[in-house]
N, C-alpha and C positions, 0 to 999 in steps of 0.2 A: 217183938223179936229184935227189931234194929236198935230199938233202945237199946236193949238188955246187953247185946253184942258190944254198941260202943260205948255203954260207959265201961265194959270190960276189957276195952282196946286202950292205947297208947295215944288215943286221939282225947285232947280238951274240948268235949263237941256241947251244943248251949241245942237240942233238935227242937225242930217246928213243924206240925205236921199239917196238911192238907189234905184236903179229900176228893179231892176234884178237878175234873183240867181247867175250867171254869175259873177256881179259886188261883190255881198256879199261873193261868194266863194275866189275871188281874196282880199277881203278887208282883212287889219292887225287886226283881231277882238278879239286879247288880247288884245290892245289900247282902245276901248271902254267898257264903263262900263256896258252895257245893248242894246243888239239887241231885237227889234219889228219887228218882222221876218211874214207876210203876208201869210197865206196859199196856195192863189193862186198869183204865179207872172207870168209875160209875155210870160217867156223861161220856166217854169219849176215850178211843183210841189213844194212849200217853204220848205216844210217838208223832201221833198226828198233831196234839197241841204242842208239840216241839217243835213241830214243823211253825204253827202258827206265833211261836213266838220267835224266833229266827227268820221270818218272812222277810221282815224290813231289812234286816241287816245279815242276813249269812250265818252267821254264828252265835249261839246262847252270850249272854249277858254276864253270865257265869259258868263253872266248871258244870255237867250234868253227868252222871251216871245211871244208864237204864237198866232198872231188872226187871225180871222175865221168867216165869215159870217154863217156857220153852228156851232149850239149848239150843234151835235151829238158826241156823245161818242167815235166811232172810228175812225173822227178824234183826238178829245183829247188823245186817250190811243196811237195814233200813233207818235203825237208831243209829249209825256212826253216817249212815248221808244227811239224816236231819240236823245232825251238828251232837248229837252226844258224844264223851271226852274217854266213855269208857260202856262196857255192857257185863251184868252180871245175872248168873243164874242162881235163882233164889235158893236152890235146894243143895249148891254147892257153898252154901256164906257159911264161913266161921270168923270172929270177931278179928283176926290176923289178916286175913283175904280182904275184907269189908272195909281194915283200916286202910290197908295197903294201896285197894283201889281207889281209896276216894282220896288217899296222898297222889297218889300219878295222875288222877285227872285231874286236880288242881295245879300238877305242877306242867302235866300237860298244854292246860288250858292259859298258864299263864306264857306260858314260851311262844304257843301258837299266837297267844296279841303280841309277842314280842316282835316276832314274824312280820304279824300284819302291821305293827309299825314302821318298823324295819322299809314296807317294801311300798307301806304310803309314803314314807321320807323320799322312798326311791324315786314313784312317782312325780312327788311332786318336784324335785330335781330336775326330772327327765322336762317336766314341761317347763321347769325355770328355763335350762338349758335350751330346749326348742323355741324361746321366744326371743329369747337371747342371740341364738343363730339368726333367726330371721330380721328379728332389730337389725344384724351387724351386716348380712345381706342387704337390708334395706339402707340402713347408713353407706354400703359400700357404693348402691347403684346411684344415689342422690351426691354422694361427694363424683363420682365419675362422671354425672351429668353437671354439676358446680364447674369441673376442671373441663370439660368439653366444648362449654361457652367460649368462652375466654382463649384458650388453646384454639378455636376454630376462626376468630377472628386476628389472633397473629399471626397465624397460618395464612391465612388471607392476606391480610395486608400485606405483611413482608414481602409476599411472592409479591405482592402487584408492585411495589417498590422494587424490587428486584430486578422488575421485569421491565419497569421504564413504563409500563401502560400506559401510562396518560401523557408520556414525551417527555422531552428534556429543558423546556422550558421555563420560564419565571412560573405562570403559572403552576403548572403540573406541581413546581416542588414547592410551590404552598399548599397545594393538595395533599403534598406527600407527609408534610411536617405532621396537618392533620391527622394523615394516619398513622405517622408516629410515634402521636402524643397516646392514641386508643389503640397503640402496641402497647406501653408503655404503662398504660392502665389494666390493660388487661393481662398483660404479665404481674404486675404489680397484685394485680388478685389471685392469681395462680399462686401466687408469692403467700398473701398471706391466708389462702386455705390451707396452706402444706405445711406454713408457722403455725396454724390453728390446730391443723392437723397432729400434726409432733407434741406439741404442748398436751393435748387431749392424750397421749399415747403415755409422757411422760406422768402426767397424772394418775393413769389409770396402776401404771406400774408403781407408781410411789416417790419417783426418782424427784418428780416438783413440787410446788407446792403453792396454794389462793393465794393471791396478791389482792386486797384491794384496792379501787381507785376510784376517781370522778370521771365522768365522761355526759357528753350532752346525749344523750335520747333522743331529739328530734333529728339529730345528724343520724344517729343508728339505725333509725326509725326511716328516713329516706334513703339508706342505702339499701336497706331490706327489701322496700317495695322497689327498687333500682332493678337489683338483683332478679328478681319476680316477675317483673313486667311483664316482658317476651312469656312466658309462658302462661299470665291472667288473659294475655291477651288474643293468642292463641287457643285457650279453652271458655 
């Protein structure tokens, strides 16, 4: 009868038929453009192996259309939870109905992955962006603790210079020259985290742009563990 219907419909259909939930459960039915899935078959509830082939993933593989010798409700509310795209009653098909439905569940079916793309992109955005926050929170707290060093040892010094602490002496102000010289560095690093800083900022916006150059490694290399100490040594 479905035969007869759609080669009489406006649909180019090539049909393949099965006989079993068995057979439909094992079928490649992302290959097909549209299952006409029977509510009762031989082995098994239709509805139920819809369920089992949507288990893994939520939704058919393809468009499905369930028909039904019964017009009742819950069947319909059962075949559209299992993931069918449309529900038909057998005893109301004519070749116009029959074409019609299985055009809107395919066009149905393809809008809803358009959907579900749509809202994986979304997704996955939402977590690019949450890592992204947290990177920039994490970059924020380790450049505050960078500039906190250095800022609390000028702080220091200065005031004790300031202050004459250690007297007015020959000595004292060879003491003081010492500190400084380790003002003088440690602003000088405050200095160039905030060079670093900016340059990194201008990059990101576009405004600069790579330079390359030579530079000795072993020098960069002991200013990192420099940098680091006080805290290896502390943990």
């Amino acid at each position: 009868m479905l035969r007869r219907m759609l080669n009489s419909s406006e649909l180019d259909v090539d049909l393949v038929e099965i006989g079993t939930a068995r057979e439909l459960i094992q079928l490649p039915l992302a290959e097909y453009n549209c299952i006409l899935l029977d509510h009762r078959l031989p082995d098994s509830d239709g509805i139920d192996a819809l369920v089992h082939v949507c288990q893994e993933r939520q939704y058919p593989p393809c468009p499905v259309v369930v028909m039904s010798n019964h017009g009742d409700e819950y069947t319909a509310a059962r075949a559209f939870k299992a993931g069918a795209n449309d529900y038909l009653i057998k005893d109301t098909l004519t070749p116009s109905r029959l074409s019609g439905t299985i055009s809107n569940a395919i066009d149905k079916w393809y809008s809803e992955k358009a959907l579900r793309s749509d809202w994986e992109l979304q997704k996955d955005a939402l977590r690019v962006a949450e890592r992204a926050n947290l990177a920039k929170t994490q970059f924020i707290a380790n450049l505050s603790h960078r500039l906190r060093v250095p800022l609390t040892a000028i702080l220091g010094f200065s005031q004790l210079i300031h202050d004459a602490e250690l007297g007015d002496d020959k000595l004292a102000w060879e003491k003081y020259k010492i500190y400084a010289s380790d003002i003088n560095q440690s602003a000088q690093h405050v200095f160039d985290l905030m060079t670093g800083f900016i340059r990194l900022a201008q990059l990101e916006s576009g405004v600069a742009t790579i330079s390359y150059t030579t530079f000795d490694p072993r020098k960069t290399l002991m200013e990192t563990v420099a940098q680091f100490q006080k805290q290896v040594e502390s943990a």
